[in-house]
C-alpha positions in Angstrom: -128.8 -26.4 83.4 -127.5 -28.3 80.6 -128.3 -26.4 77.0 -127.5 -29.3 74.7 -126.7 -26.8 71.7 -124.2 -24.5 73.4 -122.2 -27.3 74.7 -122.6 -28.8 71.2 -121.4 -25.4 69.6 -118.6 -25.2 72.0 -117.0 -28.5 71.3 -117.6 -28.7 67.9 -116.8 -25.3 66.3 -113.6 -25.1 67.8 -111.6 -26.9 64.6 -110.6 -26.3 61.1 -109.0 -23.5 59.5 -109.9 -23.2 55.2 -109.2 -20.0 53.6 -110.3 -18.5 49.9 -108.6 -16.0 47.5 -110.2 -14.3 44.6 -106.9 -13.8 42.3 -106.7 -11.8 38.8 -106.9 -15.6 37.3 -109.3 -17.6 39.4 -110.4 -18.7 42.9 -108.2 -20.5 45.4 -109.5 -22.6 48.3 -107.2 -24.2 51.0 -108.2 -26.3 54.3 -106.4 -28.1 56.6 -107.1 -31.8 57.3 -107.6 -32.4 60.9 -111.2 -33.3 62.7 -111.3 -32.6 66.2 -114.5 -34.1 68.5 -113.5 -32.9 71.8 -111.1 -30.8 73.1 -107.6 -32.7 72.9 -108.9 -35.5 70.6 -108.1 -35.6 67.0 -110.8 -37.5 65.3 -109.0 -38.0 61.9 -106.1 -36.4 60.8 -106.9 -36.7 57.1 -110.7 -34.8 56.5 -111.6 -33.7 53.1 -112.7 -30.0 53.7 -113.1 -29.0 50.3 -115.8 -30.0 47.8 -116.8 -29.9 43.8 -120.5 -28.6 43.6 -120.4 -28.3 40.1 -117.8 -27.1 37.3 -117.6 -23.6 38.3 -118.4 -23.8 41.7 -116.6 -25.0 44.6 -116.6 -25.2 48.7 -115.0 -25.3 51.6 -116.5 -26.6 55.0 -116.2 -25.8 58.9 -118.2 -27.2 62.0 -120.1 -30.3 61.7 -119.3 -32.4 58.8 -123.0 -34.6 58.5 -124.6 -31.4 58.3 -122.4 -29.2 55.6 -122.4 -32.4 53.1 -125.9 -32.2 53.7 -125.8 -28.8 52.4 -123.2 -29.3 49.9 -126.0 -32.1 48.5 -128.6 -29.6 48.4 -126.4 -27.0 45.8 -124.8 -29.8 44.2 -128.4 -31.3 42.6 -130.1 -28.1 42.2 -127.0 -26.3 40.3 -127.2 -29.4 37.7 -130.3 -29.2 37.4 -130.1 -25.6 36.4 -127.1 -26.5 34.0 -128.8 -29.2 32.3 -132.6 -27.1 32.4 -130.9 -24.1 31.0 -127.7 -25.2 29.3 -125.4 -22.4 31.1 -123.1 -21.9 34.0 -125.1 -21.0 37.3 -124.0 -18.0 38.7 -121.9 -18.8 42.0 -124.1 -15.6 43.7 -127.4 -17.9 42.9 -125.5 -20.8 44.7 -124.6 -18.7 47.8 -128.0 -17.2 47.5 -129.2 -21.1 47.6 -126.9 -22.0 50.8 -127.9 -18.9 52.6 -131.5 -19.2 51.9 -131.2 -23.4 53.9 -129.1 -22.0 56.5 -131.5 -19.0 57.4 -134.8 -21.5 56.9 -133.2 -23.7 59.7 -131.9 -20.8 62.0 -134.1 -21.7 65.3 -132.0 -25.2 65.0 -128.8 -23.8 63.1 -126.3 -25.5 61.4 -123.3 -25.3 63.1 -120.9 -24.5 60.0 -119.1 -22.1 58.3 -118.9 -22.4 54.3 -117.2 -20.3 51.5 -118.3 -20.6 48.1 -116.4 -19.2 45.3 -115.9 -19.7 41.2 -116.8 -17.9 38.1 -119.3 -16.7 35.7 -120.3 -14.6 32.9 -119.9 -11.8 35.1 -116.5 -12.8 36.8 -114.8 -14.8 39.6 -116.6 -14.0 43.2 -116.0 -15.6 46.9 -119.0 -15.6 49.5 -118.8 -16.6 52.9 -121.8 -18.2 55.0 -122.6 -18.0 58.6 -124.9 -20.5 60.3 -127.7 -18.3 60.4 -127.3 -18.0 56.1 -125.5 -14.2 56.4 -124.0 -14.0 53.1 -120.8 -11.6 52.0 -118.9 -11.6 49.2 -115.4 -10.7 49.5 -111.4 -10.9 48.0 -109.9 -12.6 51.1 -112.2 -15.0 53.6 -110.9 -17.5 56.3 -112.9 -19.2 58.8 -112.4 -22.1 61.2 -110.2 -21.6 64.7 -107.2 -20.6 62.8 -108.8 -18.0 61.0 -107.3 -15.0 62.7 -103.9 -16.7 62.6 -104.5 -17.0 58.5 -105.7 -13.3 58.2 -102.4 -12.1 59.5 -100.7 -13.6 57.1 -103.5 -13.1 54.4 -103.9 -9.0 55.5 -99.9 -9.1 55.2 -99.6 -10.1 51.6 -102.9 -10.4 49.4 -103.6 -7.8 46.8 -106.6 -8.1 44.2 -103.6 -8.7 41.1 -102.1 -11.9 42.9 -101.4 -14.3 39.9 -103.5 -17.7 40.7 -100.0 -19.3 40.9 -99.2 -17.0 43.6 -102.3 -17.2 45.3 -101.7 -20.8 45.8 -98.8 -20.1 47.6 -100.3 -17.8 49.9 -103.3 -19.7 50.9 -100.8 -22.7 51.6 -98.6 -20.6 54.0 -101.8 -19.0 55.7 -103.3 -22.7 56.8 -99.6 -23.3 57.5 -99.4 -20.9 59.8 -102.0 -21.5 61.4 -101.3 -25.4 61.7 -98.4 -24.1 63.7 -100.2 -22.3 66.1 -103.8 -23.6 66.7 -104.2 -27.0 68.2 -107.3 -27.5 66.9 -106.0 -27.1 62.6 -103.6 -29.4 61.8 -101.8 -32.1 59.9 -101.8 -31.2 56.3 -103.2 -29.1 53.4 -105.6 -29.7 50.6 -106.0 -27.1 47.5 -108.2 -26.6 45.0 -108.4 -24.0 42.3 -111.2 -23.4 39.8 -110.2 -21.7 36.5 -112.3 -20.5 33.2 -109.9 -23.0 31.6 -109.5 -25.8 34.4 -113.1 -25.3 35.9 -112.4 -27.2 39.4 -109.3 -28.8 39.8 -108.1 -30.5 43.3 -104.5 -30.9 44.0 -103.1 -34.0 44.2 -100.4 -35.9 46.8 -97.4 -35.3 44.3 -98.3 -31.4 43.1 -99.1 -30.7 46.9 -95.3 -31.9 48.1 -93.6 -29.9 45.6 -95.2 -26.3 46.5 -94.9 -27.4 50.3 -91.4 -27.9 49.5 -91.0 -24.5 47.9 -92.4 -22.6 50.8 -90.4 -24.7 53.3 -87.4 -23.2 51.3 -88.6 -19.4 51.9 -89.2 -17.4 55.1 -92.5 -17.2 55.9 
């Protein structure tokens, strides 16, 4: 018999690899860019994976793209709401705590994605990741997508809690690089973002991206 969701999930949540650091001077996110339908087809080589929810707050995406921007939506107007009601940053756990609290309300007819959610507060920088039943952790290093494991290796390999923002840049690059390489379903190129106490979120654009890709080319990975 045909169950509409598994084959769904099993098509669908094969793609995408995005990874997040928490370094000693801010929060780095990195995604690849490639969309995959169906197995063997490449739907669009040039996805935006990583999103602005407000100042402080960023996220990546995984799975179904229609249904995380409908999430994404969600945090975005309810975290200005809270900046312009109380005149302070939100806390990035009462953003997670807002994703995870959709995701488990809809968990007889999930969402198939995967989100992490990092930036800073009064009390810090933190990174969360979110399954599609709303399970929340919080944690230094978090990949997710097909390529994930492929990431972690080289994530497990290097990542310490006193990488330098500058350096965790690097790192996140060569861990969706890597796994570009290797899974079929992550591919094409990488997007960056950071979010700073000085910068707040800040994307990477075509220019800054080719130079660091050029550095890493130069070393062995």
């Amino acid at each position: 018999m045909f169950d509409g969701l598994s084959e769904t999930k099993r098509y669908i949540l094969h793609g995408t690899t995005t990874v997040g650091l928490r370094c000693k001077d801010g929060i780095v996110m990195a995604t690849d860019t490639r969309a995959t339908a169906f197995p063997g087809l490449v739907a669009h080589k040039n996805v935006k994976k990583i999103y602005e929810i407000t100042w402080n707050v960023g996220m990546t995406i995984a799975g179904v793209p229609a249904e995380a921007l409908n999430v994404l939506d969600i945090l975005r107007a309810n975290a200005r709401l809270y900046v312009m009601e109380r005149r302070r940053l939100i806390p990035v756990r009462a953003v997670a705590s807002l994703a995870s609290n959709i995701l488990f309300s809809w968990r007889y007819y999930p969402y198939l994605i995967q989100v992490i959610i990092g930036g800073f507060d009064d009390e810090g920088y933190h990174l969360y990741s979110l399954d599609p039943l709303g399970s929340i952790i919080e944690d230094d290093v978090i990949s997710t997508g097909s390529g994930s494991t492929i990431a972690y290796g080289v994530l497990e390999d290097v990542y310490d809690r006193d990488v330098s923002l500058e350096d965790g840049v690097s790192l996140a690059m060569r861990a969706v690089l890597a796994a570009i390489k290797r899974d079929v379903y992550t591919g094409n190129d990488v997007n960056v973002a950071t979010i700073t106490r000085n910068e707040g979120y800040k994307e990477f654009g075509l220019e800054e991206k080719k130079r660091l890709l050029s550095e890493i080319s130069s070393r062995k990975i």
